[in-house]
C-alpha positions in Angstrom: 74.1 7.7 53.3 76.0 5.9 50.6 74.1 3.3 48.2 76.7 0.8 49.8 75.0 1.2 53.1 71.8 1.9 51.9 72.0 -1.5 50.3 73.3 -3.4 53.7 70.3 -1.5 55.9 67.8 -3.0 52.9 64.9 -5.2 54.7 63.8 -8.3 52.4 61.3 -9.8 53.1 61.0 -13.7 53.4 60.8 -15.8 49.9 62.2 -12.1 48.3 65.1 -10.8 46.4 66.0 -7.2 46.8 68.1 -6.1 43.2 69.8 -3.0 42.3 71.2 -2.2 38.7 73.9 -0.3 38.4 74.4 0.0 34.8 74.9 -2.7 32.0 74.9 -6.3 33.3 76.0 -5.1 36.6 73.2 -6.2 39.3 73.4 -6.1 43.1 71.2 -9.1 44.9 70.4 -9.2 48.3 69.0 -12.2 50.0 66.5 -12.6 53.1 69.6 -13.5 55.0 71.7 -10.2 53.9 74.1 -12.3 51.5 75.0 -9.7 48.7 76.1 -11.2 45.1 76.9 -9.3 42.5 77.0 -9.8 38.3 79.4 -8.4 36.0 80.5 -4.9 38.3 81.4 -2.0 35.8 82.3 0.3 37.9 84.8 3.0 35.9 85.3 4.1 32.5 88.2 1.6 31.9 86.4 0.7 28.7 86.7 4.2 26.6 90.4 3.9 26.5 91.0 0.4 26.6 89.0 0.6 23.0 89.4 3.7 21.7 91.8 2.9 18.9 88.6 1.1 17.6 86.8 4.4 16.7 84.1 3.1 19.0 82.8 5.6 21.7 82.8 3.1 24.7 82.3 6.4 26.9 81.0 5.8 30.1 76.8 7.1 29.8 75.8 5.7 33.4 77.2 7.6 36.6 79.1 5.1 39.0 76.9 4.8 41.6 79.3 2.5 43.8 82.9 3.6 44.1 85.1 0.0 43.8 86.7 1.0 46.9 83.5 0.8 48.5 81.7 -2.4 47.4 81.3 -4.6 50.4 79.8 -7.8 48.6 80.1 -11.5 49.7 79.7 -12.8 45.9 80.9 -11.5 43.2 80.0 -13.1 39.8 81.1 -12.8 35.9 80.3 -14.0 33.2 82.7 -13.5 30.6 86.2 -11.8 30.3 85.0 -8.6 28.1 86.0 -6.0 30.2 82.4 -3.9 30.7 81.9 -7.3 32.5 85.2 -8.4 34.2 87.3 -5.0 34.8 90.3 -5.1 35.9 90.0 -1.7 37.4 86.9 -2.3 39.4 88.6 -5.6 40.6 92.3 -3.8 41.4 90.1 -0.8 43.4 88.0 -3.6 45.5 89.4 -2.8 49.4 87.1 -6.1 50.9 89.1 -8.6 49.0 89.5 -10.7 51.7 86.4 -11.5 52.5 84.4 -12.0 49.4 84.3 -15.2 47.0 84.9 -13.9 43.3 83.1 -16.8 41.1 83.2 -17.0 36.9 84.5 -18.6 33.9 88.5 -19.2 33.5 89.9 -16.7 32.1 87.6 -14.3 35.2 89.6 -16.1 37.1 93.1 -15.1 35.4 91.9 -12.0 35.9 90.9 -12.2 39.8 94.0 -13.9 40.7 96.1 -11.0 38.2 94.7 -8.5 40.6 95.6 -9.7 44.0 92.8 -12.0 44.9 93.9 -15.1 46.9 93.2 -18.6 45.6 91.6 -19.5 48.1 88.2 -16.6 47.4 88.5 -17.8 43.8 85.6 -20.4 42.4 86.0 -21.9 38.7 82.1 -21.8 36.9 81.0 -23.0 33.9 78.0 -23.9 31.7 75.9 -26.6 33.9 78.2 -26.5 37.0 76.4 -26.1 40.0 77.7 -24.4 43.6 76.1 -23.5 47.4 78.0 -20.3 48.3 76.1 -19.1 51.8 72.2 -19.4 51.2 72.6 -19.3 47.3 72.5 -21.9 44.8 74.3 -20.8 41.7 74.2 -22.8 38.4 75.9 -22.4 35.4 73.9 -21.7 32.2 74.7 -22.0 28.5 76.0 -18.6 26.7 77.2 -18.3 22.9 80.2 -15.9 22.4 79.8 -13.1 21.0 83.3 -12.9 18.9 87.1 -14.7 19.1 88.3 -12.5 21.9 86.4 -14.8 24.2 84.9 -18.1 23.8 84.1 -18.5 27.6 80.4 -16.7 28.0 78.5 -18.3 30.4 74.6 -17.5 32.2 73.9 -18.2 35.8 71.1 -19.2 37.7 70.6 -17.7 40.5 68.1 -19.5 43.8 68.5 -16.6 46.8 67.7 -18.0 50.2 65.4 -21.1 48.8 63.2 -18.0 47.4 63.1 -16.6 43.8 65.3 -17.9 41.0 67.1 -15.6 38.2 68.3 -16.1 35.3 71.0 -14.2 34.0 71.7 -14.4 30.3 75.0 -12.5 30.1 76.5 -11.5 27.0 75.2 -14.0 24.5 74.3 -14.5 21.0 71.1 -16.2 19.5 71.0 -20.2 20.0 68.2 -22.7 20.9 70.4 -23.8 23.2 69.7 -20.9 25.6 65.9 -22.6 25.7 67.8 -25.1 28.3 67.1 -22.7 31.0 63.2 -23.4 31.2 63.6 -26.8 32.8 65.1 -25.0 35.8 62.0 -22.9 35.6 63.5 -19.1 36.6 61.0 -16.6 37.9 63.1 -13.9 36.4 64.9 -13.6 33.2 67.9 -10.3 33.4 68.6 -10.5 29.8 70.8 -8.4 26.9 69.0 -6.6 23.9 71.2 -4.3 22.6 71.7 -6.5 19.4 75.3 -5.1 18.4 78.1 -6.9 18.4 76.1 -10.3 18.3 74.7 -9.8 21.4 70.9 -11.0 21.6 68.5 -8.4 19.9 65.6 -7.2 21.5 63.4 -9.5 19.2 65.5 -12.6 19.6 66.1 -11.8 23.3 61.8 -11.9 23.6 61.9 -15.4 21.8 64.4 -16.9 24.8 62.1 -15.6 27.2 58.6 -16.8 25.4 60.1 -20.1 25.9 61.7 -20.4 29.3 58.0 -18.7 30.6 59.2 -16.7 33.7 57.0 -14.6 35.3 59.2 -11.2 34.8 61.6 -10.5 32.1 64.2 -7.5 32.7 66.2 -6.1 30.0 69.8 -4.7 30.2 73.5 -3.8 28.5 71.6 -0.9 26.8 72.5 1.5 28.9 76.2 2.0 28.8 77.8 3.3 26.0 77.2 5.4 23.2 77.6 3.1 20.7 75.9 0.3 22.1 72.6 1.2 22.9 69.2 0.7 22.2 65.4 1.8 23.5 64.5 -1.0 25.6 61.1 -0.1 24.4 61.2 -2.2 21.7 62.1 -4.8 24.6 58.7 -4.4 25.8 56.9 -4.5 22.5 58.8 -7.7 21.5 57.3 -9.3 24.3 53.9 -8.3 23.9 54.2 -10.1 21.0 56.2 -13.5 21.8 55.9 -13.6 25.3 52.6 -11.4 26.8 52.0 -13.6 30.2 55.7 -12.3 30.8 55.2 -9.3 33.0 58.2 -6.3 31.4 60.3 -4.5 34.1 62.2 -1.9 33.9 64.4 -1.2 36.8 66.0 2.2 37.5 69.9 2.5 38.0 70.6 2.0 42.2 66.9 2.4 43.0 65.9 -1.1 45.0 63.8 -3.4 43.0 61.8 -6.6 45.7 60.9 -9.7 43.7 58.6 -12.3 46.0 57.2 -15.2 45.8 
């Protein structure tokens, strides 16, 4: 059985998410309901060309787990234009078009409507916005960018099914600002450390979360490429120190992870 239909079989249980990462920022959610969202799907190795003339080995590390051809999602999110986080390819490859909303940040959008998706499946987001797509609540959530190429980050909240509520900081670089988050009070913070490029560093990424106080903190977008990577170890020992009533987890790439309530 594929992980696409091991995914879609997936019991969750009442007040529950179900997530699977599948490399980077790149997160499957599955509601009580059976709504599947998605974050940021990376799922090629459009990046080690599309960069290569930087000397930068932007080589795929993490196998693709989930063919584009064979996502069958009814959300899919981004949150920035960089393309480990909006590809093109995975977007172009994407056979259930017609069925799925794609939701994110202008220029996302450029880029949905570049490769074939219909007005229509297309939702604007931004910092603060707020939208009820099936039995999810999505809000927008404050993200500094990382360099000039894109000036567009943005987090989301996520509520599944009147259950759990995630925060996803996307790529972002370090600003009290991201502190905004607590009021919504997430249960989960999915959160960057790899530090590079002006991405939040595993210490600085532990100081976001001693403040917002959720109850797990899971770190990613240290996975993927060779030359932007770190030991998300030092994740963990960061928040021992700042934030050590925040339980650490580690997920596993396409093995299920159940969050209740």
């Amino acid at each position: 059985m594929s992980l696409m239909s091991e995914i879609r079989a997936f019991p969750v249980p009442k007040k529950s998410v179900a997530i699977w990462w599948l490399g980077q920022t790149g997160y499957i959610f599955k509601t009580p309901e059976g709504t599947l969202l998605t974050t940021d799907m990376y799922l090629t190795d459009s990046c080690a060309a599309a960069y290569a003339h930087l000397g930068v080995d932007l080589s795929r590390r993490v196998p693709i787990l989930i063919p584009p051809e064979e996502l069958d999602v009814d959300i899919y999110t981004c949150t920035h234009n960089h393309q480990d986080h909006t590809d093109p390819e995975t977007i172009r490859g994407l056979r259930h078009k017609d069925t799925t909303n794609f939701v994110g940040p202008h220029p996302s959008c450029d880029v949905y409507r570049a490769e074939g998706i219909e007005t229509g499946r297309i939702v604007p987001a931004w910092p603060a916005c707020e939208l009820e797509l099936r039995d999810v609540h999505i809000r927008g959530a404050f993200a500094l960018p990382t360099d000039d190429t894109d000036l567009n980050h943005m987090g989301y909240t996520f509520t599944f099914g009147g259950g759990p509520k995630v925060y996803v900081t996307g790529d972002t670089d370090f600003s009290e600002l991201l502190f905004s988050t607590a009021k919504y009070a997430p249960d989960i913070v999915i959160t960057c450390i790899n530090g590079g490029f002006n991405n939040l560093s595993h210490f600085e990424a532990a100081q976001v979360v001693a403040k917002i106080k959720p109850k797990a903190a899971i770190p990613c977008h240290y996975d993927m490429f060779p030359d932007n990577a770190v030991d998300p170890r030092q994740f963990r020992a960061s928040l021992k120190l700042h934030a050590p009533d925040t339980r650490y987890q580690e997920l596993q790439h396409g093995k299920p992870f159940v969050f209740s309530l």
